[in-house]
C-alpha positions as CSV (number, residue, x, y, z in Angstrom):
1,X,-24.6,22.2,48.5
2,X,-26.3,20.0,47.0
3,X,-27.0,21.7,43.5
4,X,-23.0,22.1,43.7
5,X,-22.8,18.1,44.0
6,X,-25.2,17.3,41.2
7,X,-22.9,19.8,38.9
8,X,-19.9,18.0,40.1
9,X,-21.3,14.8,39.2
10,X,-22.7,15.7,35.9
11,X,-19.3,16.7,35.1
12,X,-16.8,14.1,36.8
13,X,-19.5,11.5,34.1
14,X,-19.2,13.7,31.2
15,X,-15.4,13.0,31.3
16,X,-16.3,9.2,32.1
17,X,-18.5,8.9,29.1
18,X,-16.0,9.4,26.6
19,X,-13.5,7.0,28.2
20,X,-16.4,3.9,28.4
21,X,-17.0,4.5,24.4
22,X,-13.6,4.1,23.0
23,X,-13.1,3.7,19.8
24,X,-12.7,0.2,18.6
25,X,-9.4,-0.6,15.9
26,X,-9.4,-4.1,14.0
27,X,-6.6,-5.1,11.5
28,X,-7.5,-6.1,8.6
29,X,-4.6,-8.3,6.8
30,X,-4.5,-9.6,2.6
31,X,-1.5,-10.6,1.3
32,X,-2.2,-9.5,-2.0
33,X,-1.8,-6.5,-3.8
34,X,-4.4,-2.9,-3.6
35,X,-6.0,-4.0,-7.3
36,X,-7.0,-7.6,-5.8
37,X,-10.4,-7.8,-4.8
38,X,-9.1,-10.1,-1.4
39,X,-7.9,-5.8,-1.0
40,X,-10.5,-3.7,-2.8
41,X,-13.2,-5.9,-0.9
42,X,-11.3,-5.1,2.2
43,X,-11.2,-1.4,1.9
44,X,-14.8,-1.7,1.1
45,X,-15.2,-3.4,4.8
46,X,-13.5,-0.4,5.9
47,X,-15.9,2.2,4.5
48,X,-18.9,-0.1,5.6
49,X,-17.8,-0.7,9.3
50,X,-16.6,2.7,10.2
51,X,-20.0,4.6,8.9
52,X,-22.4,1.4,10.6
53,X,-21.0,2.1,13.8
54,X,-20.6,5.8,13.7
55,X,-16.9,5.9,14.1
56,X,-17.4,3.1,16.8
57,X,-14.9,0.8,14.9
58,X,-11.9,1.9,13.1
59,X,-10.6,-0.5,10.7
60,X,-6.6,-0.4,9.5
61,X,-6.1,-2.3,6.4
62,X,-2.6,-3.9,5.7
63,X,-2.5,-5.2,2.4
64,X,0.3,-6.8,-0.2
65,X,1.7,-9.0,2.6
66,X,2.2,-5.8,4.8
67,X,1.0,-7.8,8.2
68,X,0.9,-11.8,7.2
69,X,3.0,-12.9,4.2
70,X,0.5,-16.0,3.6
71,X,-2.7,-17.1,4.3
72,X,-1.1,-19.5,7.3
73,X,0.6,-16.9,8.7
74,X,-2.4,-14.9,8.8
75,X,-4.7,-17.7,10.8
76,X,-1.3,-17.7,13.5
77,X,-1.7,-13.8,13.4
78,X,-5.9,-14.5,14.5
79,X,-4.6,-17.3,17.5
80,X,-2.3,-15.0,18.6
81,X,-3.9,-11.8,17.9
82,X,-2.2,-9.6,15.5
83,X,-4.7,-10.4,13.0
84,X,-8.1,-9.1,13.4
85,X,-9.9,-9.8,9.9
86,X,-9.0,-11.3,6.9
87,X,-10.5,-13.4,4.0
88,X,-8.8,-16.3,3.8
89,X,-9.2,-19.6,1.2
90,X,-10.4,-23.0,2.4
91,X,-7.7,-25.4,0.5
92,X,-5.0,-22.8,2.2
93,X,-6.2,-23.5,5.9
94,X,-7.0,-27.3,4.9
95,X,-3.7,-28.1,3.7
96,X,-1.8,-27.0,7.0
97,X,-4.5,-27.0,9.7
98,X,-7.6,-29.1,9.3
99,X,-7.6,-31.4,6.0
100,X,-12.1,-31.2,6.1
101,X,-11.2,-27.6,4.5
102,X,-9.7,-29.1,1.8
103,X,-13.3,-30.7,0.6
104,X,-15.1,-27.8,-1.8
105,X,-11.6,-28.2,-3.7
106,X,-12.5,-31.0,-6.1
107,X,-10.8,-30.0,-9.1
108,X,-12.8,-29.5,-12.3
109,X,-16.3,-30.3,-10.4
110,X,-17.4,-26.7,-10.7
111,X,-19.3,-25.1,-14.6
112,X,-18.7,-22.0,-13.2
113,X,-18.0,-19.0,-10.2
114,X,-21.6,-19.1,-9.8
115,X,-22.0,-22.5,-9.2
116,X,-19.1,-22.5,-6.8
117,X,-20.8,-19.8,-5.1
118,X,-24.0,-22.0,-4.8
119,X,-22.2,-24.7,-3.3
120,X,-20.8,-22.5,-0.7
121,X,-23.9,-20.8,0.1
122,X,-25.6,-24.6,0.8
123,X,-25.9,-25.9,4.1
124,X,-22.5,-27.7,3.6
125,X,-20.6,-24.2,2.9
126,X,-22.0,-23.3,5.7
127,X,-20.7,-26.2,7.9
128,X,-16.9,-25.7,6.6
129,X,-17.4,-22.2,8.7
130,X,-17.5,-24.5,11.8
131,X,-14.0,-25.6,11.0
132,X,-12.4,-22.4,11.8
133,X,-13.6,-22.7,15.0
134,X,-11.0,-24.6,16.9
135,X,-8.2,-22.7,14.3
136,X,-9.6,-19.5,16.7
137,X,-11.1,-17.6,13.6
138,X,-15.5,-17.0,13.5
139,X,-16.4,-17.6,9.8
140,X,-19.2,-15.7,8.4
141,X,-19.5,-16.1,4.3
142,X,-18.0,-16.8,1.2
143,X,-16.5,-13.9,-0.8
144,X,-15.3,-14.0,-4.7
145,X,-12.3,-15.8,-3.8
146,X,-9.0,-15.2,-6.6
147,X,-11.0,-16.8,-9.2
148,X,-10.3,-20.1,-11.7
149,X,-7.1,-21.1,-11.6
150,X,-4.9,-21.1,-14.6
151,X,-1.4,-22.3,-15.8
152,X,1.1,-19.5,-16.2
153,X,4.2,-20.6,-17.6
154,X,7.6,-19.0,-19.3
155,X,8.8,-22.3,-21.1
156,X,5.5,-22.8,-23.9
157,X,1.3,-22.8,-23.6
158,X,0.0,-25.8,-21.9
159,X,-3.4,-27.0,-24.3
160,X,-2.9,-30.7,-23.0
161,X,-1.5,-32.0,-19.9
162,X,2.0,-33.3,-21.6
163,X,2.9,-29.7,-22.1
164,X,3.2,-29.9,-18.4
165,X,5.7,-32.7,-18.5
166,X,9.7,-31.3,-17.6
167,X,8.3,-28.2,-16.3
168,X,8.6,-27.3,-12.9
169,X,5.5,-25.4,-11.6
170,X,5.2,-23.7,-8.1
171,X,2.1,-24.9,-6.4
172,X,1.0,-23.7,-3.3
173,X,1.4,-26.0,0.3
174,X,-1.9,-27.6,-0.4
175,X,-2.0,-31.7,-1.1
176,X,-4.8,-31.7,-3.7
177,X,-3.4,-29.0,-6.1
178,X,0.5,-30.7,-5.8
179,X,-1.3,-34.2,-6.6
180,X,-3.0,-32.3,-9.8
181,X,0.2,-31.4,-11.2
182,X,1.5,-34.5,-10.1
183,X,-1.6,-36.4,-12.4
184,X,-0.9,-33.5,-15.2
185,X,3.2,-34.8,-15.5
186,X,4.6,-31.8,-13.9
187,X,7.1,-31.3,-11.4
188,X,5.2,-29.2,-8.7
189,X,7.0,-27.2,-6.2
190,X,5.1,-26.4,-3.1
191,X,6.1,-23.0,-2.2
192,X,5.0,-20.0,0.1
193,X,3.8,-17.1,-1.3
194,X,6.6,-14.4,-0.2
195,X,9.2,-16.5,-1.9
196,X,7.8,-17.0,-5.6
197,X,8.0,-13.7,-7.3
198,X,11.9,-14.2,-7.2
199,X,11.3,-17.8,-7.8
200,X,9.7,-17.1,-10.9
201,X,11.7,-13.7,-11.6
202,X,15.2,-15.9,-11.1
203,X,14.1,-18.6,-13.1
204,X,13.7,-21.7,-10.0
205,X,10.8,-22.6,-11.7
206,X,9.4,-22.8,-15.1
207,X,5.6,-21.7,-13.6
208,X,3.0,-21.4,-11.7
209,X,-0.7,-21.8,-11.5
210,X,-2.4,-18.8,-10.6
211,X,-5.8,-16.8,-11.4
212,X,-6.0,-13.8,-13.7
213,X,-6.7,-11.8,-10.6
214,X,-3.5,-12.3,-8.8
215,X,-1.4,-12.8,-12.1
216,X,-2.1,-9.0,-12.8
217,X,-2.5,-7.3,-8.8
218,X,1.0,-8.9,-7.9
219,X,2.8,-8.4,-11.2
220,X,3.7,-11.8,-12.8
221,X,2.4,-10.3,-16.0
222,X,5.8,-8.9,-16.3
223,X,8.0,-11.8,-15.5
224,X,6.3,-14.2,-17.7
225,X,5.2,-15.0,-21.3
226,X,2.2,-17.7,-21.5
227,X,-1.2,-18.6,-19.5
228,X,-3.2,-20.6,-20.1
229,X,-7.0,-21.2,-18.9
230,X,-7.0,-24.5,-17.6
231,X,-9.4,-23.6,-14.8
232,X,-8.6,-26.8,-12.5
233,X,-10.0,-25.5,-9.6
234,X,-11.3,-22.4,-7.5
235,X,-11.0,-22.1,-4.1
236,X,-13.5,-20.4,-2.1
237,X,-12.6,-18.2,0.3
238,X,-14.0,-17.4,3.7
239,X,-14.1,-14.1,5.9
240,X,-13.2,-14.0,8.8
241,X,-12.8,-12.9,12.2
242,X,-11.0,-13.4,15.2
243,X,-13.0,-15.3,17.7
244,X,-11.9,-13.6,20.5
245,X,-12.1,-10.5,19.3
246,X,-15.3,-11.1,18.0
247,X,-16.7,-12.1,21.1
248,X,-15.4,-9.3,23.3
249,X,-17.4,-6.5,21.3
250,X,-20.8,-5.0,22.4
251,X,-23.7,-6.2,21.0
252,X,-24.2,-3.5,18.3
253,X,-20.9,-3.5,17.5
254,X,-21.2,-7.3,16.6
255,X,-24.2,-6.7,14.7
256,X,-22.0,-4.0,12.8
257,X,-19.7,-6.6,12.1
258,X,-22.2,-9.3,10.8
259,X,-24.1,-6.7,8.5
260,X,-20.5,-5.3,7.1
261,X,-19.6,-9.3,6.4
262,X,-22.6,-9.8,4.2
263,X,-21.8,-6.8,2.3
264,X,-18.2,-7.2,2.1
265,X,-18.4,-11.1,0.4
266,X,-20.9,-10.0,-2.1
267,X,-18.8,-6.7,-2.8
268,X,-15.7,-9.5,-3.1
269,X,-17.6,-11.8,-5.5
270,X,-18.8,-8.3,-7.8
271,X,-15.0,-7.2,-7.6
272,X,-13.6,-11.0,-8.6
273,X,-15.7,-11.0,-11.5
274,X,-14.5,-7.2,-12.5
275,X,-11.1,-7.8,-12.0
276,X,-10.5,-11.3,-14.0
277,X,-12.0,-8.8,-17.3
278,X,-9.9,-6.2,-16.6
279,X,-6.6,-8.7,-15.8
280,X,-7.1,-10.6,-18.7
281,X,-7.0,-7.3,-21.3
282,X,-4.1,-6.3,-18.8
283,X,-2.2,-9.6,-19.2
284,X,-2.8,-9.4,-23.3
285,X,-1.3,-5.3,-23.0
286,X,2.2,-6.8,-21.4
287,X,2.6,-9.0,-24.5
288,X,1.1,-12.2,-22.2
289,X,0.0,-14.7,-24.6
290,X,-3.5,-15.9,-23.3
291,X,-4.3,-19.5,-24.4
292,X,-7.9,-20.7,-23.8
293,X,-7.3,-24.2,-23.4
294,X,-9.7,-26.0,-26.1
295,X,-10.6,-29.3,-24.7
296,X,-10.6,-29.4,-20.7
297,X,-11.6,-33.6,-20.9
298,X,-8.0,-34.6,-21.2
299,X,-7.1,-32.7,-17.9
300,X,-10.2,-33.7,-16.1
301,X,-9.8,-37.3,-17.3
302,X,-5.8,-37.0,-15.3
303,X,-7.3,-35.2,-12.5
304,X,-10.1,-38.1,-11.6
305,X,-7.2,-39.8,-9.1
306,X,-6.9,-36.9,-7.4
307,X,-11.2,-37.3,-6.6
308,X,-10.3,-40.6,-4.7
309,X,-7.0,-38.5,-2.8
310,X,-9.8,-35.8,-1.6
311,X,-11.3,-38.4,0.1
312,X,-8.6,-39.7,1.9
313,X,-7.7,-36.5,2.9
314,X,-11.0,-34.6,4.2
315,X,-13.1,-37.7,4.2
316,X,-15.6,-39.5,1.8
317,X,-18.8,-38.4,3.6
318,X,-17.6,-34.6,3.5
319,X,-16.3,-34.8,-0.3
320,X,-19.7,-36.8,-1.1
321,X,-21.7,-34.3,0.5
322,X,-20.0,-31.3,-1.8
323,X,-20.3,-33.5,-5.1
324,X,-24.1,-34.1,-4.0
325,X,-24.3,-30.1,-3.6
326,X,-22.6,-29.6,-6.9
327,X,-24.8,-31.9,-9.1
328,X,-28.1,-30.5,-7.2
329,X,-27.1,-27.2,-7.8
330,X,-25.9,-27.7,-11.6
331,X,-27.7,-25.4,-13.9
């Protein structure tokens, strides 16, 4: 009898087991296109996550918009859930949540990626992590972000800022970058993402400002004819993760998570660099003219206002504490 109620019990937890260790799915959202390296980082998380925790975690990535058309709507998608993961940049979540993420955006303070990537790595890149916190996300690290940012434009080049002047450029919702056009003699248009490939394809507006990166993965290569390397800014991006979902995984499935972040901003900074080479020959194949713009002074000599804006925006001490960073860090 009691042989039969060990067997019993052995078998009645067999059936248990499998039930306790289900397998974990996170969604990971871009709104990018599969040849960005905001996506090809992500399918790398994928790969990474899934063989770290055995088959523990199952990762579904959505990219091209398919879950969140913009980086806002993909913070709302962490607060209320549908979004698990994502890599997301700081200016983005600064200009509609919390302006303090707006401070690493000072335009024309960085030489180069690297450098950016310096500052970020610092003790204050780590603090602007801590500003996701209330917006429900857990930040872990920096990634490649989309790169410089550049002018693209089917009207003429733009070598000096009065080629700007008449034209109407899409910017994105963020204060700094509409001020920068602003300073350049544009007409900027704040727009969200989903709407300006039509924008652009129709004819709304004259431009935008975009990196190589994006300029190739969501095909404005073939809706416009100049770009030029103006390289005003480059916002960094941060990965993260839903803090609630976050918090209700196991320990080792956390520590899955943490390792797999590491790997997947580093694999996002090697694919940024890889992808702005290949975008530019790709741009230059469609007939793109590619302009490298051959003295940056007169743009960064309009953009100095928008130094003083920052600072209203996110705060001197925050802003000072990034220029500090930048000039320690200068090579």
């Amino acid at each position: 009898m009691v042989l039969r109620f060990a067997l019993v019990a052995v078998v009645v937890l067999g059936l248990v087991g499998p039930a306790l260790a289900q397998t974990v799915t996170l969604k990971l959202a871009t709104i990018v296109g599969n040849d960005n390296p905001f996506t090809t980082s992500a399918y790398k998380f994928k790969e990474i996550a899934e063989a770290k925790s055995g088959g523990k975690i199952k990762v579904e990535v959505y990219p091209a918009g398919q879950l969140a058309k913009n980086e806002i709507v993909v913070l709302e998608g962490m607060q209320l859930g549908t979004v698990d993961i994502a890599a997301v940049s700081l200016p983005s979540a600064g200009g509609k949540f919390d302006p303090k993420l707006l401070a690493p955006d000072v335009p024309f303070l960085y030489q180069n990626r690297e450098h950016v990537w310096r500052v970020m790595d610092s003790a204050v890149g780590k603090d602007m992590l801590k500003y996701f916190d209330p917006l429900g996300a857990k930040g872990f690290c920096y990634g490649g972000g989309f790169g410089f940012r550049g002018v693209l434009s089917n009207k003429r080049p733009v070598m000096v800022p009065d080629d700007l002047k008449g034209q109407t450029i899409r910017v994105p919702p963020i204060p700094t970058l509409v001020e920068v056009f602003k300073q350049f003699g544009a007409n900027p248009v704040p727009m969200i993402w989903g709407e300006v490939y039509m924008a652009v394809r129709q004819g709304t507006v004259d431009g935008l400002e975009l990196p190589v990166t994006t300029v190739v993965s969501d095909k404005f290569h073939e809706i416009t004819k100049y770009y030029s390397k103006t390289q005003h800014s480059y916002p960094a991006a941060a990965w993260l993760m839903a803090k609630a979902r976050y918090e209700g995984l196991p320990p080792d499935l956390k520590k899955v998570i943490d390792e797999t972040m590491t790997a997947s901003c580093a694999q996002h900074r090697q694919d940024e660099l890889k992808a702005e080479v290949e975008g530019l020959a790709a741009m230059k194949a469609k007939g793109v003219q590619v302009n490298d713009v051959r003295d940056l002074r007169l743009f960064q000599e309009r953009a100095q206002p928008v130094w003083k804006f920052l600072e209203q925006k996110a705060g001197k001490e925050l802003v000072d504490r990034v220029i500090a960073e930048a000039k320690a860090t200068a090579k």
